[in-house]
Structure formats: C-alpha cells, structure tokens
Rosetta silent file (secondary structure, phi, psi, omega in degrees, C-alpha in Angstrom):
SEQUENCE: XXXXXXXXXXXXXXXXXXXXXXXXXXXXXXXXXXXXXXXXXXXXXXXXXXXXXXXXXXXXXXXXXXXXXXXXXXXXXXXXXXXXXXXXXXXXXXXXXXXXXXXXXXXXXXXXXXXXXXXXXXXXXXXXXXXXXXXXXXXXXXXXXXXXXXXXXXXXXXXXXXXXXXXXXXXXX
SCORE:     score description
SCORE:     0.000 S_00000001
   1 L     0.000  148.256 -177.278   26.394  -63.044  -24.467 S_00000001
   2 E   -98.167  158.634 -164.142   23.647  -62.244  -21.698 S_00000001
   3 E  -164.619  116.950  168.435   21.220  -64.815  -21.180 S_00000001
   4 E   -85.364  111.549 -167.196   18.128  -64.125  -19.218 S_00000001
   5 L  -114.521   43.602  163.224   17.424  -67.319  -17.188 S_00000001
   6 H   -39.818  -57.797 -168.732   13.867  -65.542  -15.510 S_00000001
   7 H   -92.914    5.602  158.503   11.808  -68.719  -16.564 S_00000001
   8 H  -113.458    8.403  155.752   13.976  -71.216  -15.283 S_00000001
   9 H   -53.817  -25.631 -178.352   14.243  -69.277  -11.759 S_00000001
  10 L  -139.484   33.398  163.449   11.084  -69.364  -11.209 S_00000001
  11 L   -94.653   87.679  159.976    9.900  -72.759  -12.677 S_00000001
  12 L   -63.300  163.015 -172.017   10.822  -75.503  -10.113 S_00000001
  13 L    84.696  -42.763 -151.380   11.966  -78.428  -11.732 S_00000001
  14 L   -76.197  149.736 -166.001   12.226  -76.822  -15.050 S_00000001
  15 E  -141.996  141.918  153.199   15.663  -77.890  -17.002 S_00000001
  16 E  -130.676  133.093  140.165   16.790  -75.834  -20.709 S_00000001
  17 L   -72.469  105.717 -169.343   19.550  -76.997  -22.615 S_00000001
  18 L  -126.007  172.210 -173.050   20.840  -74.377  -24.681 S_00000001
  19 E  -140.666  114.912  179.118   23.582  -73.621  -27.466 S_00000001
  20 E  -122.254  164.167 -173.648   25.290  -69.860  -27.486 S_00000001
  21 L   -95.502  155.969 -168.985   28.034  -68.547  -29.393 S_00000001
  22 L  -112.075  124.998 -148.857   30.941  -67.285  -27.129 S_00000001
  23 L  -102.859  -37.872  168.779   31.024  -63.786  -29.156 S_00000001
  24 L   -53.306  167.531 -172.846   35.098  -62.768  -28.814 S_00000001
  25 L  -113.065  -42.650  163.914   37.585  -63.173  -31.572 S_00000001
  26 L  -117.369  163.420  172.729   40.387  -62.380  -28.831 S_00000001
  27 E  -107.201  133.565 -179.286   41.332  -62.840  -25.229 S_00000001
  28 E   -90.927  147.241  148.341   43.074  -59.532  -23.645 S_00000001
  29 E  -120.022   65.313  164.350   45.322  -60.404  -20.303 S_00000001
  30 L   111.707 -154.453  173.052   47.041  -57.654  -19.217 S_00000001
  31 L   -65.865  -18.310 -168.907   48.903  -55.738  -22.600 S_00000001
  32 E   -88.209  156.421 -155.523   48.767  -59.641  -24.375 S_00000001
  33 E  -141.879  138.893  167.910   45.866  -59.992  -26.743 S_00000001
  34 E  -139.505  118.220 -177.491   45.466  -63.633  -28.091 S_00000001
  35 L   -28.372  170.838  154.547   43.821  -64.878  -31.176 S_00000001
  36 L  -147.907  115.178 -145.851   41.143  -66.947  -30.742 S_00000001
  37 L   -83.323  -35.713 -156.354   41.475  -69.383  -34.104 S_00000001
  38 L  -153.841  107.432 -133.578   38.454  -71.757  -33.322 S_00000001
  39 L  -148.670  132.461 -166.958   35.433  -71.893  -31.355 S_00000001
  40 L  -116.719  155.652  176.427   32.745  -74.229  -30.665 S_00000001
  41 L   -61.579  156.264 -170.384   29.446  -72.985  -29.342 S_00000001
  42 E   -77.858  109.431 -175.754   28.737  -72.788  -25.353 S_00000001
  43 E   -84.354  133.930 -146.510   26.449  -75.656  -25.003 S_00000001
  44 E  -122.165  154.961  147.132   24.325  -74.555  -21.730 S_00000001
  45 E  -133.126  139.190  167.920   22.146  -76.531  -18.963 S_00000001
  46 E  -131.136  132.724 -166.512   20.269  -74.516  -16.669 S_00000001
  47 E  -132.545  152.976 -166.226   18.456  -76.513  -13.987 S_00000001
  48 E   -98.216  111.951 -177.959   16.010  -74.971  -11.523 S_00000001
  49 E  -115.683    3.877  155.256   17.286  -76.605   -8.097 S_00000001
  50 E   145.421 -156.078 -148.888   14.390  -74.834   -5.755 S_00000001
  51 L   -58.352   71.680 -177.684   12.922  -71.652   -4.896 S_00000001
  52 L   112.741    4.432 -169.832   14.901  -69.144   -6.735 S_00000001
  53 E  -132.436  128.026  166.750   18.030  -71.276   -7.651 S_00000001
  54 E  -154.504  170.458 -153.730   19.479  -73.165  -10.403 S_00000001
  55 E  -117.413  130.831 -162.081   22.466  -74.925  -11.268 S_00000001
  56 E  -100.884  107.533  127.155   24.784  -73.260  -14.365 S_00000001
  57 E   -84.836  132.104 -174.000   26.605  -76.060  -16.563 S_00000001
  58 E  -150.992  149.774  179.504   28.287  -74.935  -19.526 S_00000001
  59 E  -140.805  147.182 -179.485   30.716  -76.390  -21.692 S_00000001
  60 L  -165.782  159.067 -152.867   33.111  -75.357  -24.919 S_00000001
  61 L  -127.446  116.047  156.868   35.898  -76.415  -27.023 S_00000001
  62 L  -114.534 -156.723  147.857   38.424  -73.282  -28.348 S_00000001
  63 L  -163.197  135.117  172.206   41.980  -73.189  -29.911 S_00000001
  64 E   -98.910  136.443 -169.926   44.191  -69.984  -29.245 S_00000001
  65 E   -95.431  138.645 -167.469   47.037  -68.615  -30.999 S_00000001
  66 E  -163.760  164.951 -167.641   49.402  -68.541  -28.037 S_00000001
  67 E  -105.538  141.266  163.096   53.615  -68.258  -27.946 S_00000001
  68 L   -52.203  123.810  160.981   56.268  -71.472  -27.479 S_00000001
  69 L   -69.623  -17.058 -160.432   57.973  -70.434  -24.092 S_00000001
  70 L  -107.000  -35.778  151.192   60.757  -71.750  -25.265 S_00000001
  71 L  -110.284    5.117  146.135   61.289  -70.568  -29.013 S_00000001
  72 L   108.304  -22.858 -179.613   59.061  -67.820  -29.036 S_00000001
  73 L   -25.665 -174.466  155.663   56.649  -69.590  -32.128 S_00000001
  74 E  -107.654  125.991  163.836   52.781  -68.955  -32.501 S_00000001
  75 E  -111.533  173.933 -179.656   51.409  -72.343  -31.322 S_00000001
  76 E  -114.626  110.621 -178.445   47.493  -73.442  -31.771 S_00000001
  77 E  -130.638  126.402 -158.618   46.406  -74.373  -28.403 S_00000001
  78 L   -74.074  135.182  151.041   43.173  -76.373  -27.678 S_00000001
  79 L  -102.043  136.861  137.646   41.354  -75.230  -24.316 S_00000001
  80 L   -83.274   70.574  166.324   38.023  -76.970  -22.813 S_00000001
  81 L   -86.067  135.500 -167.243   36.475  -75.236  -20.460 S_00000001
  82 E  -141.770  156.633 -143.755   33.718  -76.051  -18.433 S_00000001
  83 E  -129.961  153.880  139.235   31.893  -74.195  -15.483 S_00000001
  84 E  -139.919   90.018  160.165   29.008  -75.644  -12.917 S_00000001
  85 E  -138.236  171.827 -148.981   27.630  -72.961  -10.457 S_00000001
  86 E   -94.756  126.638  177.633   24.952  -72.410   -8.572 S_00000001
  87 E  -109.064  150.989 -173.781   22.731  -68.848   -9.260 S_00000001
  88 E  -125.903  129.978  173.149   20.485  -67.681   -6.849 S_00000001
  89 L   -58.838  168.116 -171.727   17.628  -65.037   -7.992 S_00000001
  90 L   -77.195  -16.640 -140.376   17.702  -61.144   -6.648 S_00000001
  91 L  -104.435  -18.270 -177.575   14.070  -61.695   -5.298 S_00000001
  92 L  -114.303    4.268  175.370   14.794  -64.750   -3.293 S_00000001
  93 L  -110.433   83.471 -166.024   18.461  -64.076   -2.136 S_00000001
  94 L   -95.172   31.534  137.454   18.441  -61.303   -0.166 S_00000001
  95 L  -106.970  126.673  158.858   22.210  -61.819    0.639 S_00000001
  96 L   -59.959  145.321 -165.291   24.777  -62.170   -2.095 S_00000001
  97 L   -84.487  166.057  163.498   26.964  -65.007   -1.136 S_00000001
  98 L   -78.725  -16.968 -161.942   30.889  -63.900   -1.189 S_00000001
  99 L   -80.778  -17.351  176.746   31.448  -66.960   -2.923 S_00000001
 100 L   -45.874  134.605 -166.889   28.916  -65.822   -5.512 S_00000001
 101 L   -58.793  138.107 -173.510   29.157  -66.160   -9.366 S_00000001
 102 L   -85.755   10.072 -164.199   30.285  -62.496  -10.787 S_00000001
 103 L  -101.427   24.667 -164.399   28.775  -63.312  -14.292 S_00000001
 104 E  -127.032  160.222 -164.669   25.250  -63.264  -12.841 S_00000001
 105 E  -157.855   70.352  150.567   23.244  -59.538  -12.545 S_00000001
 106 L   104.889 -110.600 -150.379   19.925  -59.428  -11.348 S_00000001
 107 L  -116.451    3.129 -153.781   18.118  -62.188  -13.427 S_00000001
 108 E   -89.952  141.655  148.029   20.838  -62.353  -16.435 S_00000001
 109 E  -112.623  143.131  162.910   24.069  -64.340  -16.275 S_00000001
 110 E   -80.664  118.772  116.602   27.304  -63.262  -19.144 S_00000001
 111 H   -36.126  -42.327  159.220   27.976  -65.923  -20.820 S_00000001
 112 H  -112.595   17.516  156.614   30.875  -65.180  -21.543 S_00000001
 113 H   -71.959  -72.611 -130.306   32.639  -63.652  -18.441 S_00000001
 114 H   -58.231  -37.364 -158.337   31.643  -67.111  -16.702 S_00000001
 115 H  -102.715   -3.592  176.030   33.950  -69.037  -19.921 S_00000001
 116 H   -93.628  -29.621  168.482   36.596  -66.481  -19.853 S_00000001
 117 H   -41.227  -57.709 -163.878   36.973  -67.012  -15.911 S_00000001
 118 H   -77.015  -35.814  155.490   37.299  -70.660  -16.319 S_00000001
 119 H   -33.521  -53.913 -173.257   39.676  -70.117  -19.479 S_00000001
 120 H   -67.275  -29.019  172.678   41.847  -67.615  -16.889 S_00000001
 121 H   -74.929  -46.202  172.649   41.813  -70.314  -14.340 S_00000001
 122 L  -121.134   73.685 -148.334   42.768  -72.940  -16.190 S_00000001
 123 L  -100.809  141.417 -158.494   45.253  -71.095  -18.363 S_00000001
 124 L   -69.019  133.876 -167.833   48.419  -73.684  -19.425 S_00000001
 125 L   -91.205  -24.540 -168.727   51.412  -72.967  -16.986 S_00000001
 126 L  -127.403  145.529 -173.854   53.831  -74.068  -19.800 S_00000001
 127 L  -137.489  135.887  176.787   52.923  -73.701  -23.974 S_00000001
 128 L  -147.325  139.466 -167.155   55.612  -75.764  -25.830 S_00000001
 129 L   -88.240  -18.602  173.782   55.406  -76.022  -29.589 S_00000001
 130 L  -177.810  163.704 -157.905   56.673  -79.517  -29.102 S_00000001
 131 L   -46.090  -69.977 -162.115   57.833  -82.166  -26.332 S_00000001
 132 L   -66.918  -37.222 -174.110   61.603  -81.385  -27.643 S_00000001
 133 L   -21.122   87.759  175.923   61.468  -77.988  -28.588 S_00000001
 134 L   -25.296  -37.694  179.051   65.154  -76.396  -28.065 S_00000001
 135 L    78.946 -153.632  173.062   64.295  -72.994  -27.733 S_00000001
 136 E  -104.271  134.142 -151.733   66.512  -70.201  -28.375 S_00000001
 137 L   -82.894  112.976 -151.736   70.203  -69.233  -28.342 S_00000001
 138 L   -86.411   -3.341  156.143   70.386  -66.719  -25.336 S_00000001
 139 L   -49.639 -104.712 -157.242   73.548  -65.223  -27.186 S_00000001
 140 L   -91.293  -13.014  171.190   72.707  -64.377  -30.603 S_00000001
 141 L    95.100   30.032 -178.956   68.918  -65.393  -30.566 S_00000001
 142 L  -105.670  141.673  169.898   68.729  -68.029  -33.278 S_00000001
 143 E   -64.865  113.647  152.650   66.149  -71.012  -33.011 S_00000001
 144 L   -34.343  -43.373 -175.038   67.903  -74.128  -32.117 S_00000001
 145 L   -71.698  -13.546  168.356   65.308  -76.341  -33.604 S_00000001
 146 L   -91.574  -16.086  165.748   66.563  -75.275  -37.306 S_00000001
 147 L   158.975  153.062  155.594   70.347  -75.866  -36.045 S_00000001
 148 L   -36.159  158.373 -169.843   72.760  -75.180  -33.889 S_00000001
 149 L  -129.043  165.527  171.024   75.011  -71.750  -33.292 S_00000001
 150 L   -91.943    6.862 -160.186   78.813  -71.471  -32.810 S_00000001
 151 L   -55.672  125.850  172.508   77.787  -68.876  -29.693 S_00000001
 152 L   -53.073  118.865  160.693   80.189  -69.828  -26.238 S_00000001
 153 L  -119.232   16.480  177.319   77.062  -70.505  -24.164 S_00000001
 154 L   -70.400  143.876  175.859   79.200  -71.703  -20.970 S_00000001
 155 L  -143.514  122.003 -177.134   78.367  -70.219  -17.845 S_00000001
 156 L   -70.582  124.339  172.361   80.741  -71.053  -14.944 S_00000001
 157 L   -45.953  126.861  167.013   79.510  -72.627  -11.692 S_00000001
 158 L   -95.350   13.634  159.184   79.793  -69.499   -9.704 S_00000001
 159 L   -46.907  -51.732 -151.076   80.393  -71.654   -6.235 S_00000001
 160 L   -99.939   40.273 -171.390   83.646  -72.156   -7.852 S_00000001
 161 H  -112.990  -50.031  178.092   84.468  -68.747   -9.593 S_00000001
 162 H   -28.551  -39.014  177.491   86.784  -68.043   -6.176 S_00000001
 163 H   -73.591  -48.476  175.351   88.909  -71.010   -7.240 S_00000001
 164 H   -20.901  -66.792 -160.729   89.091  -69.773  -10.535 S_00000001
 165 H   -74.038   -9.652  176.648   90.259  -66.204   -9.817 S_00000001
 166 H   -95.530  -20.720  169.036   92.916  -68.031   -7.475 S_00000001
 167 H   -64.828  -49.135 -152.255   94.454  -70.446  -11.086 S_00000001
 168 L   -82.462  -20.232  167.659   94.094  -67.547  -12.728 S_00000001
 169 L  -101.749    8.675  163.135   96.386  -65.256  -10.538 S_00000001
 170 L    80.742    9.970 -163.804   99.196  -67.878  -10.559 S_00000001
 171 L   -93.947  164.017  174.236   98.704  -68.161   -6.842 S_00000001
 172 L   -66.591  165.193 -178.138   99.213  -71.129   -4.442 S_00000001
 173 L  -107.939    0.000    0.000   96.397  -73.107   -2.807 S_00000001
C-alpha cells in the first residue's frame, strides 16, 4: 500500500498513528511462492522529527505456509516484523543518503516493500515442524516420524575406507 506522508513532512512536531492492511496473499523469493495464511494489519507511527524528516515505525503479526527442512511438511509459521527508519522529504534532502529507505518515492513510502524487507531479513534460518522431527529416509524417502524403514542407511567413515579395501583383499597389515 502507498501512503502519502506530505502532512506529516511538513508539520513539525506532528505524530499519526495509523492502521493499513499489508495487501499480498503470497510472498515470491526466487521460483518459491509462500502462502500467506494470516495477517494482522500494519499498525503505523509517523513522527515529524524536523524540517523535512520523520521517523517510520511500523509493526505486524503474519503466519506463512512454509516447508519442514527436515520432512518436507507445510508448517504455519508466525513472523513479527517490525521496521523504524528515518524518511527525509525530496524538497529538503537534496542528497539521497546510500543508506536510504528504498520504500520511500518522492513524498510516498510502500508499505509494503518496507514489511516485506524486514520479513526477507529476518527470514527463519531453520523451519522445523517440531523440536524432534526425524525427517526423511534418504534411501527410499519415507517420513520417519510415522515409523521407521528397513533401508541400510550406513555410510562408512571414509578416513577408514583404505583399511577396509586392505580386510577386504585378504591382505596383510
């Protein structure tokens, strides 16, 4: 959503507290596409911090349909994400900073680039469907957590596959 924040750029002082809806239904990354199951509105503060400047807080509660690394499941996964930066107007900045927010355009900021940023940043390094969760059988592919397989899943230290191949050829040590 675009949000024109004109009147509190050029209000000093002036503070709005606002509530916007964060308008996808999915997140794209790359070829993965991810549900988005549940979504609380962006609750907004925009505070006028001098001549041309104000300070962006935003905050929101989602849950994501998002895959078990380990058995491959669809799990429901809550993110919070929450933002604070500083916007500067076009009329009073006349350098962009490099450090500058990309979701802001002239007098506008995107709402939602600014919550998909902080979503991308602080995207879960591990998704586990549970603490325990077994995963999968790297044989035949069956979920562990409904039971066990008969598959040989040994894999030989290979430090040691030279001693092997010397037992195994009848020869002396």
């Amino acid at each position: 959503m675009i949000l024109n924040i004109t009147d509190v750029l050029t209000a000093e002082g002036k503070t709005e507290c606002l509530s916007v809806a964060f308008t996808p239904s999915s997140l794209q990354y790359g070829s993965h596409s991810f549900t988005i199951t549940e979504k609380s509105p962006v609750s907004l503060t925009i505070t006028n911090i001098g001549k041309g400047r104000a300070q962006v807080t935003g905050r929101m509660e989602l849950t994501l349909l998002l895959c078990c690394d380990r058995c491959l499941k669809d799990v429901p996964y809550t993110l919070v994400p929450e933002f604070s930066d500083t916007v500067s107007s076009p009329e009073f900045g006349a350098a962009v900073p490099e450090d500058a927010d990309e979701g802001m355009t002239g007098f506008e900021i995107d709402v939602d680039e600014l919550i998909c940023h902080e979503i991308w940043v602080n995207w879960p390094m591990k998704v586990l469907c549970r603490p325990d969760c077994r995963g999968i059988c790297s044989v035949c592919g069956r979920d562990l957590n409904e039971g066990t397989c008969t598959c040989d899943t040994f894999v030989p230290d290979p430090r040691l596959a030279a001693i092997k191949d010397i037992l195994n050829a009848d020869k002396e040590v």
